[in-house]
N, CA, C and O atoms as a printed pandas DataFrame, in Angstrom:
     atom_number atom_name residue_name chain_id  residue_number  x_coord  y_coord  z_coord
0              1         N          UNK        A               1   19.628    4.293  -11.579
1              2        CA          UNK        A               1   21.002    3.840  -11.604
2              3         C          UNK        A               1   21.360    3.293  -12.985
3              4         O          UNK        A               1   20.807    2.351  -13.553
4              5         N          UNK        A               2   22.108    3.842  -13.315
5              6        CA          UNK        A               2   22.950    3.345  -14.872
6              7         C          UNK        A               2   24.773    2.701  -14.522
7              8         O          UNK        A               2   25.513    2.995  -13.584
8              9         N          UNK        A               3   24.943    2.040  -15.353
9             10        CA          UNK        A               3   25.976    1.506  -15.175
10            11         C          UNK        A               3   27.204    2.754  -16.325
11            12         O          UNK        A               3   28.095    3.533  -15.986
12            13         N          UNK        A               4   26.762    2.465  -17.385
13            14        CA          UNK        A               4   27.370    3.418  -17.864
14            15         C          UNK        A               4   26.366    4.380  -18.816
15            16         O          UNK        A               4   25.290    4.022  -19.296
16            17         N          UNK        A               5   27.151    5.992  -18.990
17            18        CA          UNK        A               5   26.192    7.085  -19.360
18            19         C          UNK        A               5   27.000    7.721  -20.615
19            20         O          UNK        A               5   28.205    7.930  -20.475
20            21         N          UNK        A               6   26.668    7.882  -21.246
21            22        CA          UNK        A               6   26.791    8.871  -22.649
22            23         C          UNK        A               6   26.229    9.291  -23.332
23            24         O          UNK        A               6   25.093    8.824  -23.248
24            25         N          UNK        A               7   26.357   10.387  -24.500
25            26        CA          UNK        A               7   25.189   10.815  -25.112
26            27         C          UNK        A               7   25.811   11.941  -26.062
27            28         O          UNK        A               7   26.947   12.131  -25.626
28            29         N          UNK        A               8   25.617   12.661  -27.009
29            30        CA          UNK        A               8   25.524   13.607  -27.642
30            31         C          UNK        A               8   24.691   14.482  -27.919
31            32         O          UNK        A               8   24.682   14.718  -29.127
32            33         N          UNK        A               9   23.762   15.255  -27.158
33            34        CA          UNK        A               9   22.497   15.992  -27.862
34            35         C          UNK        A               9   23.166   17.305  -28.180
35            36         O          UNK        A               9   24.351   17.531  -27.935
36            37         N          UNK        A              10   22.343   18.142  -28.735
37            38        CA          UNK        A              10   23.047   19.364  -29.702
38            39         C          UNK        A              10   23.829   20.193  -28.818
39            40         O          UNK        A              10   23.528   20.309  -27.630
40            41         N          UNK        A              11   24.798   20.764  -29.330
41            42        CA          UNK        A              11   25.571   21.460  -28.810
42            43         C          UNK        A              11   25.293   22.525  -28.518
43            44         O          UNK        A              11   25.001   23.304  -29.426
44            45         N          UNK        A              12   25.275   22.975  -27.138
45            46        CA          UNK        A              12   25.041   24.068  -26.325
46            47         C          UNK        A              12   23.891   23.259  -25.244
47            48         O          UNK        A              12   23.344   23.770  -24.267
48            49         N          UNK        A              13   23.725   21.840  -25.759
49            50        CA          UNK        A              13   22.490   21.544  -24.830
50            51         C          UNK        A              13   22.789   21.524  -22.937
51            52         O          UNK        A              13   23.953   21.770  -22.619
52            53         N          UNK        A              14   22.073   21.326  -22.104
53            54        CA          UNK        A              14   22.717   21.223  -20.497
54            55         C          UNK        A              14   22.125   19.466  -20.531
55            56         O          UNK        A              14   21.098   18.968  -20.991
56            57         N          UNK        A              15   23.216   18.927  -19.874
57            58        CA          UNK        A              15   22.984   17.724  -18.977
58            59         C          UNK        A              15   23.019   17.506  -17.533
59            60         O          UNK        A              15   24.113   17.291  -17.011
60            61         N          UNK        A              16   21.851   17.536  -16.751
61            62        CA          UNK        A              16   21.949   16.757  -15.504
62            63         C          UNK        A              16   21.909   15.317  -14.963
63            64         O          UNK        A              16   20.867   14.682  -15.128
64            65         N          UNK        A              17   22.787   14.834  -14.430
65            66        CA          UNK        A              17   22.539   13.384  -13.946
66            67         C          UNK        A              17   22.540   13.200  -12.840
67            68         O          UNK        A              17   23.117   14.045  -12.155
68            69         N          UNK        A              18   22.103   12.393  -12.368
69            70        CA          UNK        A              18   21.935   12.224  -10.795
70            71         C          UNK        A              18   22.159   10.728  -10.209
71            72         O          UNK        A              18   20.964   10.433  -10.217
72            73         N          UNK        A              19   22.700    9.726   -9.778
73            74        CA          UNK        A              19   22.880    8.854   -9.489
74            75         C          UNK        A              19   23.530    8.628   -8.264
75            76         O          UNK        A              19   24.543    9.276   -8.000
76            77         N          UNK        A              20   22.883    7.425   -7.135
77            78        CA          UNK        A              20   23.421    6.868   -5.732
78            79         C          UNK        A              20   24.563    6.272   -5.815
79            80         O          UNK        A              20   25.379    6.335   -4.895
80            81         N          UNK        A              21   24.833    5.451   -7.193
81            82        CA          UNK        A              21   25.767    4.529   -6.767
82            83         C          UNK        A              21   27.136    5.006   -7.858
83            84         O          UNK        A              21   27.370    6.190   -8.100
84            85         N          UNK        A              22   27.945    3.870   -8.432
85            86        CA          UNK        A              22   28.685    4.053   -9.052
86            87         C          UNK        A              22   28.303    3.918  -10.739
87            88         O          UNK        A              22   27.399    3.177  -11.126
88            89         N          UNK        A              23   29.313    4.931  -11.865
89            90        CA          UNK        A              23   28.761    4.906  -13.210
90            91         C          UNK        A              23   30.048    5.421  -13.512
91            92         O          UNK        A              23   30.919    5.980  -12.847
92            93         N          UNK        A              24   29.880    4.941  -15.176
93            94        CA          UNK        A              24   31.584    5.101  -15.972
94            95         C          UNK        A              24   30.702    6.217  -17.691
95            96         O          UNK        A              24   29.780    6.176  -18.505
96            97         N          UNK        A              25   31.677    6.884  -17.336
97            98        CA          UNK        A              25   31.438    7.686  -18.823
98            99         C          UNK        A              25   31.719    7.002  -19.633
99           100         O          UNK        A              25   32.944    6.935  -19.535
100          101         N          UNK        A              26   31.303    6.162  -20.740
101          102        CA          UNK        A              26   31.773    5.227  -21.393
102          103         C          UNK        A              26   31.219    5.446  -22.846
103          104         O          UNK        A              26   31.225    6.580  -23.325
104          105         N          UNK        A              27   30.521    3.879  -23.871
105          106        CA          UNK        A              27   29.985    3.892  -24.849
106          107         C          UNK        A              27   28.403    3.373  -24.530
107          108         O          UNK        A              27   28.187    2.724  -23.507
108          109         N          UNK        A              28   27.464    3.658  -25.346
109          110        CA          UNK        A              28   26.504    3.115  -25.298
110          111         C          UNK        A              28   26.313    2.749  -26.785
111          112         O          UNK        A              28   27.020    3.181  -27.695
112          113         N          UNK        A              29   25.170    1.818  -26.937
113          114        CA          UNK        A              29   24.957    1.134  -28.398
114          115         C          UNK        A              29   23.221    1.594  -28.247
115          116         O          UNK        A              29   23.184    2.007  -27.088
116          117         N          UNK        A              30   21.886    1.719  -28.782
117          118        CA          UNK        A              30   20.851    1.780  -28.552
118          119         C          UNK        A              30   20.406    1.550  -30.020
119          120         O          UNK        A              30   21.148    1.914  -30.932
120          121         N          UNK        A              31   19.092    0.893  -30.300
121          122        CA          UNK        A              31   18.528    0.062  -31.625
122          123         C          UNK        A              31   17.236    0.899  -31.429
123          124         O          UNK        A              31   16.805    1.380  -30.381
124          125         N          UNK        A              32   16.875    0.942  -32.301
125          126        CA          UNK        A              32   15.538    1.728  -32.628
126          127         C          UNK        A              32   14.838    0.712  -33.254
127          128         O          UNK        A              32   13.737    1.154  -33.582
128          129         N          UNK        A              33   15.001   -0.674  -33.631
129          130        CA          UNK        A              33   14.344   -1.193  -34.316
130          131         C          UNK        A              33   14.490   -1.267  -36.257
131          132         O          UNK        A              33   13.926   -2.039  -37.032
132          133         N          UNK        A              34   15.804    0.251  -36.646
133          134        CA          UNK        A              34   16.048    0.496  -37.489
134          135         C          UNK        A              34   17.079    0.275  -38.211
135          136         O          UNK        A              34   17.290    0.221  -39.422
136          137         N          UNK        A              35   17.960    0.104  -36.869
137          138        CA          UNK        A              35   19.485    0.351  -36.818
138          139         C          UNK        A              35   19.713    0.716  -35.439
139          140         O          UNK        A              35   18.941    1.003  -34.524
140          141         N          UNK        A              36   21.427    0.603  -35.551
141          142        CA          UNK        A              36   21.468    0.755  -34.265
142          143         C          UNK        A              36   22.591    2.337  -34.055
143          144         O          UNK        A              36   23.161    2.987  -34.930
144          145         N          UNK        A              37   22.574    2.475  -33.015
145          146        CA          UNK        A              37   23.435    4.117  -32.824
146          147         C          UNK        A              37   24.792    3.931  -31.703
147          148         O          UNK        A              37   24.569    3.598  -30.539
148          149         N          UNK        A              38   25.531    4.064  -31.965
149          150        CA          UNK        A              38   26.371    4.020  -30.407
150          151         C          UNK        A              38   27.010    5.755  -30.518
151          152         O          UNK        A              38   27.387    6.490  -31.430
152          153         N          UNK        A              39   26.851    5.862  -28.903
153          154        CA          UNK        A              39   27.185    7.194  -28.221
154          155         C          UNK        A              39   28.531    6.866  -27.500
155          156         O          UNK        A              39   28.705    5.719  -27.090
156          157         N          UNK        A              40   29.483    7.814  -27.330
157          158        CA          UNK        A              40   30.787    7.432  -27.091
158          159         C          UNK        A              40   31.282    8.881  -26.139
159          160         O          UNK        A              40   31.648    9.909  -26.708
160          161         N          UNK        A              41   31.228    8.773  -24.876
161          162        CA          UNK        A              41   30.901    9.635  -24.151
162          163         C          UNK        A              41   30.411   10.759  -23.883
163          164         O          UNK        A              41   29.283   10.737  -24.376
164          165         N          UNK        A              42   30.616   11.922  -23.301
165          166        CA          UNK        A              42   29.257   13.227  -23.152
166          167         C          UNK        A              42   29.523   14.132  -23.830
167          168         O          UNK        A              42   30.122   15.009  -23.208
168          169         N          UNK        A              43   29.352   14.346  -24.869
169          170        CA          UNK        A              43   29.587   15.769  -25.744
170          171         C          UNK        A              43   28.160   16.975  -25.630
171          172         O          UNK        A              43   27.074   16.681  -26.128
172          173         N          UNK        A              44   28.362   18.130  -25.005
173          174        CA          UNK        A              44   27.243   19.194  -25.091
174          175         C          UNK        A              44   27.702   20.454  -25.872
175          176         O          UNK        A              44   27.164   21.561  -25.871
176          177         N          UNK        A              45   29.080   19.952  -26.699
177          178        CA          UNK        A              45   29.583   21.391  -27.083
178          179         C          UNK        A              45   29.846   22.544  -26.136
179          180         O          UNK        A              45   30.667   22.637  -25.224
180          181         N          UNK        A              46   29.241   23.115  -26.436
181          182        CA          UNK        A              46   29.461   24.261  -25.453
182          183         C          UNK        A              46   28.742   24.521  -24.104
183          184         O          UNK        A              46   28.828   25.431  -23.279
184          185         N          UNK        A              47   27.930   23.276  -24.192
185          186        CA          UNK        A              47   26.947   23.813  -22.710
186          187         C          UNK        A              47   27.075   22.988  -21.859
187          188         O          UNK        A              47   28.264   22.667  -21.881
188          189         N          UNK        A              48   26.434   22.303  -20.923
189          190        CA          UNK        A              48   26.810   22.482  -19.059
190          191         C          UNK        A              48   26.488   20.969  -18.767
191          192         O          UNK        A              48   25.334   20.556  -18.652
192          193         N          UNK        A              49   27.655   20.145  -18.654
193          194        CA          UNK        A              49   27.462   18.759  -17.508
194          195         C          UNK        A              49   27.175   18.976  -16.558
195          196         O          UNK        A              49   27.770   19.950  -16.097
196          197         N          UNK        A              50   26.221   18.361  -15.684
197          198        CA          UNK        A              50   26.288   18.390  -14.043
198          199         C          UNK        A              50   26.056   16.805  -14.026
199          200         O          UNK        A              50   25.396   15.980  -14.659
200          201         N          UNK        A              51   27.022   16.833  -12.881
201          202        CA          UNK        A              51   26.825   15.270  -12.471
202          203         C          UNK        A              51   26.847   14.977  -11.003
203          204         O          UNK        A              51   27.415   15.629  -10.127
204          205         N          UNK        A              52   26.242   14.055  -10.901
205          206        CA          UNK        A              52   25.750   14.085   -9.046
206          207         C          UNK        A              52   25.946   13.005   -8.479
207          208         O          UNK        A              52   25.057   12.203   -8.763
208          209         N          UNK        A              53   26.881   12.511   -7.643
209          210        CA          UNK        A              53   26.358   11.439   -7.185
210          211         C          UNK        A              53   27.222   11.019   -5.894
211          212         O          UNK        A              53   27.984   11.924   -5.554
212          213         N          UNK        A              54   27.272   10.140   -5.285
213          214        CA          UNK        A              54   27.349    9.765   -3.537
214          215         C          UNK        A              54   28.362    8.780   -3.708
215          216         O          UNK        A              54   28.973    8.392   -2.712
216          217         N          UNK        A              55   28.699    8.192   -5.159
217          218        CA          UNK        A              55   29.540    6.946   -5.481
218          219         C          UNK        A              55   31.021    7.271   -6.349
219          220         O          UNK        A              55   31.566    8.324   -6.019
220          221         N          UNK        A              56   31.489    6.714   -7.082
221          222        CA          UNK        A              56   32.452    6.534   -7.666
222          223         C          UNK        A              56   31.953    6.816   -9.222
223          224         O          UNK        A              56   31.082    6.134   -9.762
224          225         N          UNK        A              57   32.639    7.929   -9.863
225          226        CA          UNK        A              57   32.648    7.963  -11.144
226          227         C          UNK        A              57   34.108    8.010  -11.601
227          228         O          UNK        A              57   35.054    8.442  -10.942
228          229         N          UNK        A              58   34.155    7.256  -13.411
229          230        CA          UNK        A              58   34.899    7.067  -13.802
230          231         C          UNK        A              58   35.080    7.032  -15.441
231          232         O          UNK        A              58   33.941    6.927  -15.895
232          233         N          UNK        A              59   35.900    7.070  -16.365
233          234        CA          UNK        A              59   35.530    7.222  -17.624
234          235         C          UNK        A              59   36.536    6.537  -18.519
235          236         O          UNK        A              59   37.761    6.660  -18.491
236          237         N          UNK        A              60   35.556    5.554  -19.575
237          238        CA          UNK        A              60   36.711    5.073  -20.899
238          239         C          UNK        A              60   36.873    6.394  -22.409
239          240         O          UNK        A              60   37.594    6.574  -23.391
240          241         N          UNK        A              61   35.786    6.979  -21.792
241          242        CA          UNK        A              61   35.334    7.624  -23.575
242          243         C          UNK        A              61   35.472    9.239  -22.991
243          244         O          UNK        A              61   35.444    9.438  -21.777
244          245         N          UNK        A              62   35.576   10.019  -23.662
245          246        CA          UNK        A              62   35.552   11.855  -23.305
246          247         C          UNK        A              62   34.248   12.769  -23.283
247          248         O          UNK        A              62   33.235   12.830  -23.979
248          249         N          UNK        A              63   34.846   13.621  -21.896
249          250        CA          UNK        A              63   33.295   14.694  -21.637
250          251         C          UNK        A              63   33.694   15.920  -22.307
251          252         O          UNK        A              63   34.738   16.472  -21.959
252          253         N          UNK        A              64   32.943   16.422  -23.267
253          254        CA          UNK        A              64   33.266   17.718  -24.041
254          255         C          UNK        A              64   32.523   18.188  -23.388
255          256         O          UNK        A              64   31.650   17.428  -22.968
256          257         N          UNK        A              65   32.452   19.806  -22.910
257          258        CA          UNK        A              65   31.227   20.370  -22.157
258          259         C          UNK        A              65   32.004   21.996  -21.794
259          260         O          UNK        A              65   33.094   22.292  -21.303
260          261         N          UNK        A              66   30.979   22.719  -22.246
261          262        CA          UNK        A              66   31.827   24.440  -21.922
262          263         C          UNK        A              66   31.556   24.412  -20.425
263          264         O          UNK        A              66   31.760   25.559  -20.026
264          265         N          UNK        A              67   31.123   23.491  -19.232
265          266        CA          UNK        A              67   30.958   23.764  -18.657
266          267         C          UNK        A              67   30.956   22.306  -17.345
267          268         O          UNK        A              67   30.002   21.605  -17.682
268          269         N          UNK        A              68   31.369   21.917  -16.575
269          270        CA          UNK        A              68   31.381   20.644  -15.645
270          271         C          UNK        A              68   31.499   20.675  -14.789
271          272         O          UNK        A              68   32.590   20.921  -14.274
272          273         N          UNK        A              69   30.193   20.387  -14.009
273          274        CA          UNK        A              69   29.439   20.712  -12.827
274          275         C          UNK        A              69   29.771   18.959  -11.640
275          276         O          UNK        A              69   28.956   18.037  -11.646
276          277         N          UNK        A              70   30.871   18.932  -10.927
277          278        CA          UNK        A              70   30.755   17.424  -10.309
278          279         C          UNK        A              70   29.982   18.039   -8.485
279          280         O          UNK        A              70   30.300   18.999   -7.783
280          281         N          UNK        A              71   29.248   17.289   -8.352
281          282        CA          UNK        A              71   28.783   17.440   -7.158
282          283         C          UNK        A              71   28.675   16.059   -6.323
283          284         O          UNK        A              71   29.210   15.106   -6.890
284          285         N          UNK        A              72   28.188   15.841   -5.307
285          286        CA          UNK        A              72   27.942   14.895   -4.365
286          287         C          UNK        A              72   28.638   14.500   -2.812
287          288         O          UNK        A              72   29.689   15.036   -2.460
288          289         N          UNK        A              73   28.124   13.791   -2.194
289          290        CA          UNK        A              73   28.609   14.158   -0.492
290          291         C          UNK        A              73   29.527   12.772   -0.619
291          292         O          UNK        A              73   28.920   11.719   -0.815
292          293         N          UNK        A              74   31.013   12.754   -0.508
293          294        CA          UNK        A              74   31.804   11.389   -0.324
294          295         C          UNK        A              74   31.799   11.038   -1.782
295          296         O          UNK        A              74   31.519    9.879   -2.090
296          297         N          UNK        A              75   32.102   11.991   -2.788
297          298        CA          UNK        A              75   31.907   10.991   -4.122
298          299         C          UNK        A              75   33.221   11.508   -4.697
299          300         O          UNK        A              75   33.769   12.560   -4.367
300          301         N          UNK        A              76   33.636   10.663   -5.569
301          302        CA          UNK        A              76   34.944   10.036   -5.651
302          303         C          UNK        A              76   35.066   10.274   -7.636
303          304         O          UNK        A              76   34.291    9.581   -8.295
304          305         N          UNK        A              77   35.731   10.937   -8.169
305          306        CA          UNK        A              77   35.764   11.256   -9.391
306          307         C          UNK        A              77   36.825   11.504   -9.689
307          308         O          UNK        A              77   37.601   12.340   -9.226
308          309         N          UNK        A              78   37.018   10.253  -11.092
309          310        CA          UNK        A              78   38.319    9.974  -11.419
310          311         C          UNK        A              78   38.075   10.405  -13.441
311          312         O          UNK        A              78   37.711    9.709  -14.389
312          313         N          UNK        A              79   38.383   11.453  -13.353
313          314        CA          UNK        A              79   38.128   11.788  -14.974
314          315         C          UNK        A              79   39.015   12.314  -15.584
315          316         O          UNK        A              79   39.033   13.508  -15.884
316          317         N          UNK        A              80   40.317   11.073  -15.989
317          318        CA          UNK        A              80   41.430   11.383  -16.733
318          319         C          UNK        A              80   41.695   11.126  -17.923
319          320         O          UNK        A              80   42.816   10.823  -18.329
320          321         N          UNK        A              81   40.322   11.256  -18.845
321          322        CA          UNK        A              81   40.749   10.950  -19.988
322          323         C          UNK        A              81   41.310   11.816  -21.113
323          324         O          UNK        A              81   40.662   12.784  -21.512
324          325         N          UNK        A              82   42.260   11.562  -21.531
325          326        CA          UNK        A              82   42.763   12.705  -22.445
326          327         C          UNK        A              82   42.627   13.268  -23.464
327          328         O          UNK        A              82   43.523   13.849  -24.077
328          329         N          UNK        A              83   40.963   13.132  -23.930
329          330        CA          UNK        A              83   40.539   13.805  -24.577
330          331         C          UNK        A              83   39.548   14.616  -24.436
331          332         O          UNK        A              83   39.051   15.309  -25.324
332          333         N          UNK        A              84   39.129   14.531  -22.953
333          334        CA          UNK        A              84   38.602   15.732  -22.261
334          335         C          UNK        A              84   38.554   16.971  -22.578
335          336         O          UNK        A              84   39.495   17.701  -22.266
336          337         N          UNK        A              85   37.694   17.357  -23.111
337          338        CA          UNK        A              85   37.600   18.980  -23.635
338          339         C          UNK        A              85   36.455   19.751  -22.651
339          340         O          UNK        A              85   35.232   19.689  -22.779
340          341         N          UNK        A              86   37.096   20.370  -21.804
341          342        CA          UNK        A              86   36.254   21.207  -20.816
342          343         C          UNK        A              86   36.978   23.118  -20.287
343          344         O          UNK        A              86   38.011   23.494  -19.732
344          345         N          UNK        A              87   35.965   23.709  -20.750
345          346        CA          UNK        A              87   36.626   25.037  -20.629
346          347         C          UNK        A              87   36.647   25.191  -19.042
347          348         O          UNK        A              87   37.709   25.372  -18.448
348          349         N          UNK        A              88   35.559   25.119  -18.459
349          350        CA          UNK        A              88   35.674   25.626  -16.836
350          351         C          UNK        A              88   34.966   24.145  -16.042
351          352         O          UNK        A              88   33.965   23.547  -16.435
352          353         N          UNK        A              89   35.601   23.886  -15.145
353          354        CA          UNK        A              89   35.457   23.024  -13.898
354          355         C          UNK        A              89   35.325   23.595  -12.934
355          356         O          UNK        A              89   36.175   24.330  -12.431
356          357         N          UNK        A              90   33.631   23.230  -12.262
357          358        CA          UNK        A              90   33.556   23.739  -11.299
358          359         C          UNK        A              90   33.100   22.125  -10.244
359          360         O          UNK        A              90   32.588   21.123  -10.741
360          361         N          UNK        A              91   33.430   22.274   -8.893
361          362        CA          UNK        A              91   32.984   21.522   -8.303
362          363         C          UNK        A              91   33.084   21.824   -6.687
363          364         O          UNK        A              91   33.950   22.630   -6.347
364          365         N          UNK        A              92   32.380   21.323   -5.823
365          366        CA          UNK        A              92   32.335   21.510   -4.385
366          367         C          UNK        A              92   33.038   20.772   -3.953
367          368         O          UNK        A              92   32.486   19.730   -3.601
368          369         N          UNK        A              93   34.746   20.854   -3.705
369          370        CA          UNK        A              93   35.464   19.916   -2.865
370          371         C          UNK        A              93   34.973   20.000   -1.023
371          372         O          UNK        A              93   35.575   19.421   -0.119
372          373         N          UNK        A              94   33.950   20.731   -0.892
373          374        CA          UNK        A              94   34.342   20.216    0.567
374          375         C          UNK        A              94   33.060   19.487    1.073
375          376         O          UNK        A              94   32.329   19.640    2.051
376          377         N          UNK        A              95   33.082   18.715    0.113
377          378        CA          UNK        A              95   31.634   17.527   -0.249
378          379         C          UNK        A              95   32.133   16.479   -1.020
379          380         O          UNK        A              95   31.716   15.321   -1.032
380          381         N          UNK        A              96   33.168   17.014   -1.744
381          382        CA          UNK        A              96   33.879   15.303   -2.963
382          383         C          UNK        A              96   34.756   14.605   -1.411
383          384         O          UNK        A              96   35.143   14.898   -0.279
384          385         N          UNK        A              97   34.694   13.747   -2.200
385          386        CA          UNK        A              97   36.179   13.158   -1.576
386          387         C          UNK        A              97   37.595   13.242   -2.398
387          388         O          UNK        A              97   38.662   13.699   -1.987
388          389         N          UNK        A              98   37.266   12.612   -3.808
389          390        CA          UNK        A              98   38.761   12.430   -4.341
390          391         C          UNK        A              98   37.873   13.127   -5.168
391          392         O          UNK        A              98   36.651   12.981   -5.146
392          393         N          UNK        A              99   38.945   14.433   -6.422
393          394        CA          UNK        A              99   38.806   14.664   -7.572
394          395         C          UNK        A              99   40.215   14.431   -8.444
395          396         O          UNK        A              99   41.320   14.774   -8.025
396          397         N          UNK        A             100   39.993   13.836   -9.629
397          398        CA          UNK        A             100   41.187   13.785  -10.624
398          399         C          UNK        A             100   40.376   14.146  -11.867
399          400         O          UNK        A             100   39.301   13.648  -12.201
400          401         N          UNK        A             101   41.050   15.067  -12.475
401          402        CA          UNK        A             101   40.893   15.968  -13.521
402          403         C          UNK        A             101   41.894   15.723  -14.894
403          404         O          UNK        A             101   43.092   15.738  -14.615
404          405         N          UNK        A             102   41.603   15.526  -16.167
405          406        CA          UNK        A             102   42.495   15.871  -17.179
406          407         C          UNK        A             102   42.205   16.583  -18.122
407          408         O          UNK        A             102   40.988   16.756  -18.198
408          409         N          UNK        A             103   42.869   17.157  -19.002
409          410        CA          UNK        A             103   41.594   17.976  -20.034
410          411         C          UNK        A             103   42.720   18.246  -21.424
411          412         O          UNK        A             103   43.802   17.667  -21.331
412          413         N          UNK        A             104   42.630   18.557  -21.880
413          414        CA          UNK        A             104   42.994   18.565  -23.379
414          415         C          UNK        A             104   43.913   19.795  -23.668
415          416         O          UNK        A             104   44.949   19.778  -24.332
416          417         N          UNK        A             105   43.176   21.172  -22.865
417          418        CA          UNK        A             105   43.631   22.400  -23.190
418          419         C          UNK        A             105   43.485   22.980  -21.908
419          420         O          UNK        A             105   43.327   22.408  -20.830
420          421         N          UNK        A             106   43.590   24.705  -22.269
421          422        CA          UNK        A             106   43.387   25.389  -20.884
422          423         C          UNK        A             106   42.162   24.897  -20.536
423          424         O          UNK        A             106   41.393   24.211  -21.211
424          425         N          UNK        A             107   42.030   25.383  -19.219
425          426        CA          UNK        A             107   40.921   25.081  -18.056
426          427         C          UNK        A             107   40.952   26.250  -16.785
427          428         O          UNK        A             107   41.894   26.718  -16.145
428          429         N          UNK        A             108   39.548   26.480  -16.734
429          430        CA          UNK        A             108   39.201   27.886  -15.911
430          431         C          UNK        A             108   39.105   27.010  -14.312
431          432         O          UNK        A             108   39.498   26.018  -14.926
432          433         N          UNK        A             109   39.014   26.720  -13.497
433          434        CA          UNK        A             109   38.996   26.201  -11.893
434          435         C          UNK        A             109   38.029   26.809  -11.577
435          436         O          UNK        A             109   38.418   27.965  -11.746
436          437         N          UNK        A             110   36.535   26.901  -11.062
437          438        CA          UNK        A             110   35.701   27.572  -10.127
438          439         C          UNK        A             110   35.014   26.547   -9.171
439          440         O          UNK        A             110   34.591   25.393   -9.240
440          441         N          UNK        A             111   35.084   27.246   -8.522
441          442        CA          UNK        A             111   34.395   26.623   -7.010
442          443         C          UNK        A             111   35.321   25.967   -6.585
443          444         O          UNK        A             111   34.620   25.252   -5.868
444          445         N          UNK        A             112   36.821   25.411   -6.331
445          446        CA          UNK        A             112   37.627   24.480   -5.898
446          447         C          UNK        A             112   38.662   25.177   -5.300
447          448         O          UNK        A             112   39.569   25.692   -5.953
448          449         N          UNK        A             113   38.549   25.237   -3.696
449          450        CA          UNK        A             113   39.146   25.486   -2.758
450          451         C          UNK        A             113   40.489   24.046   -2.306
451          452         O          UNK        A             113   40.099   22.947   -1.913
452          453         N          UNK        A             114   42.005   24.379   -2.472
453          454        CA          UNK        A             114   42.815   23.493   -2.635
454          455         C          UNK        A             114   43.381   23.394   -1.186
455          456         O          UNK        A             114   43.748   24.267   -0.400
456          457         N          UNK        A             115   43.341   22.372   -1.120
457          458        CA          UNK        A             115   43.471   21.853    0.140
458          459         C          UNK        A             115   44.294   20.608    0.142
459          460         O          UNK        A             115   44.126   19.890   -0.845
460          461         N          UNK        A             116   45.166   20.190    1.059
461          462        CA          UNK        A             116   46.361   19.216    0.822
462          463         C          UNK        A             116   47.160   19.085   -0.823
463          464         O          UNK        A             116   47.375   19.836   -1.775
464          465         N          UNK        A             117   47.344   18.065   -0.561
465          466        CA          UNK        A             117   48.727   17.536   -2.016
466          467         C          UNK        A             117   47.828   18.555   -3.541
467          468         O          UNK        A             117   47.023   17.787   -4.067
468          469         N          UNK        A             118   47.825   19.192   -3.861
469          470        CA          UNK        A             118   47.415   19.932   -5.628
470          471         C          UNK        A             118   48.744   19.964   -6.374
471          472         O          UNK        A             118   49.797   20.566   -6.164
472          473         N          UNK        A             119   48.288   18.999   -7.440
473          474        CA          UNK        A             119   49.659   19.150   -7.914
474          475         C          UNK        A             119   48.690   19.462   -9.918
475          476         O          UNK        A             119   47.776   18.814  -10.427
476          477         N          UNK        A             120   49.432   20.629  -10.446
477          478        CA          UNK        A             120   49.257   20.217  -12.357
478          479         C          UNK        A             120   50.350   20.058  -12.894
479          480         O          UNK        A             120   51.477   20.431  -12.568
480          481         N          UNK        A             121   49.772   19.177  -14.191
481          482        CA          UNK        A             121   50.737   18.656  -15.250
482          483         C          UNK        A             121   51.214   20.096  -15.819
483          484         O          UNK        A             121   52.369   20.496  -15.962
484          485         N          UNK        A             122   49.837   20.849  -16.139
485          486        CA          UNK        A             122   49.584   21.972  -17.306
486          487         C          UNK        A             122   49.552   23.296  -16.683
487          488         O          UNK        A             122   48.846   23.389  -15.679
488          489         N          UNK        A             123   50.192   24.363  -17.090
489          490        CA          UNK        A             123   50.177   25.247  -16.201
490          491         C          UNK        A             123   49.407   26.561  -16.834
491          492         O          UNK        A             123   49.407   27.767  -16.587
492          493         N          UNK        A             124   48.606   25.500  -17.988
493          494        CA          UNK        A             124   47.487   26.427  -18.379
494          495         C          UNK        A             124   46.213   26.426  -17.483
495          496         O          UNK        A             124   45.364   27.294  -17.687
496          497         N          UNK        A             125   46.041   25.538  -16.541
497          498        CA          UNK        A             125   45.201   25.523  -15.573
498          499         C          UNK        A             125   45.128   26.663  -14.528
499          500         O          UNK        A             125   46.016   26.815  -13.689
500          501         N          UNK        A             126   43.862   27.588  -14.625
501          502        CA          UNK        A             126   43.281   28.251  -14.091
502          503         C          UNK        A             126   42.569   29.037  -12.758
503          504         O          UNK        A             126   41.372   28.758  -12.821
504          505         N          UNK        A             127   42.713   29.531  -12.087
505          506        CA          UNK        A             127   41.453   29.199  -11.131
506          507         C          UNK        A             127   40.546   30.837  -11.358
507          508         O          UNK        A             127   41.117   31.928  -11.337
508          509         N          UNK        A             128   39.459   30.690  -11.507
509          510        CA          UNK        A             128   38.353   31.811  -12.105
510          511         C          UNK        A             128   38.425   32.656  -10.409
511          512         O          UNK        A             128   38.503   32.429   -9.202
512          513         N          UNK        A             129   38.329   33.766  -11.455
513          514        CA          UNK        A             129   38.480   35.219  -10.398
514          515         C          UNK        A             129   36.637   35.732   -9.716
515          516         O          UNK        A             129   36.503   36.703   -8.971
C-alpha cells in the first residue's frame, strides 16, 4: 500500500500497480544519500499503465502513457487532470464503479461498454473498433 505513486522510467517502459486500498497519482521526493529527485506523476511515454485496485484512485500530477489499463472490483477512479496525455483507455467497467477520465488530446476507448449517464467534453474521443 502506497499513499501516493509516481515515477518516470524510460519511455516505452510498462507499469503495473496493484493496490487494496486508496492512492493519488501525485509527487514523490526520494534521496539517495546524494541528492534528492522528485517524480511528478506517471510518465511511460509511449508504453502501458496498468493500475489495479479495490479502492479509490485519484490524481494532483499527470499520467502520460500510450496505453491505460484501470482495473479492479468496486474501484472508483477519478483521473481529471488536464494534462493527461493518454492515446488509448482501456478499462473493465463492469467491475469499476465510477470512472472519470480527462486527457489532453484525442483518445481511442477500448474495453468500455457505456452504460447510464456518458457524457464528452471532446468529441475527439474514440471508441476502438
Amino acid at each position: 500500500d502506497v499513499a501516493t505513486l509516481a515515477g518516470a522510467p524510460a519511455s516505452g517502459s510498462n507499469v503495473s500497480y496493484t493496490d487494496t486500498g486508496n492512492f493519488a497519482i501525485g509527487s514523490i521526493t526520494s534521496n539517495d544519500g546524494t541528492g534528492s529527485t522528485t517524480s511528478s506523476g506517471l510518465n511511460v511515454g509511449t508504453g502501458t499503465v496498468t493500475l489495479t485496485t479495490t479502492g479509490t484512485v485519484t490524481q494532483s500530477q499527470p499520467i502520460t502513457a500510450g496505453t491505460l489499463t484501470l482495473q479492479g472490483a468496486n474501484a472508483t477512479y477519478t483521473l481529471t487532470n488536464a494534462s493527461n496525455a493518454v492515446t488509448t483507455l482501456d478499462a473493465n467497467n463492469n467491475t469499476l464503479t465510477t470512472l472519470s477520465f480527462r486527457d489532453t488530446g484525442g483518445l481511442t476507448v477500448a474495453g468500455i461498454a457505456a452504460s447510464g449517464a456518458v457524457t464528452s467534453a471532446d468529441s475527439r474521443a474514440r471508441g476502438a473498433a
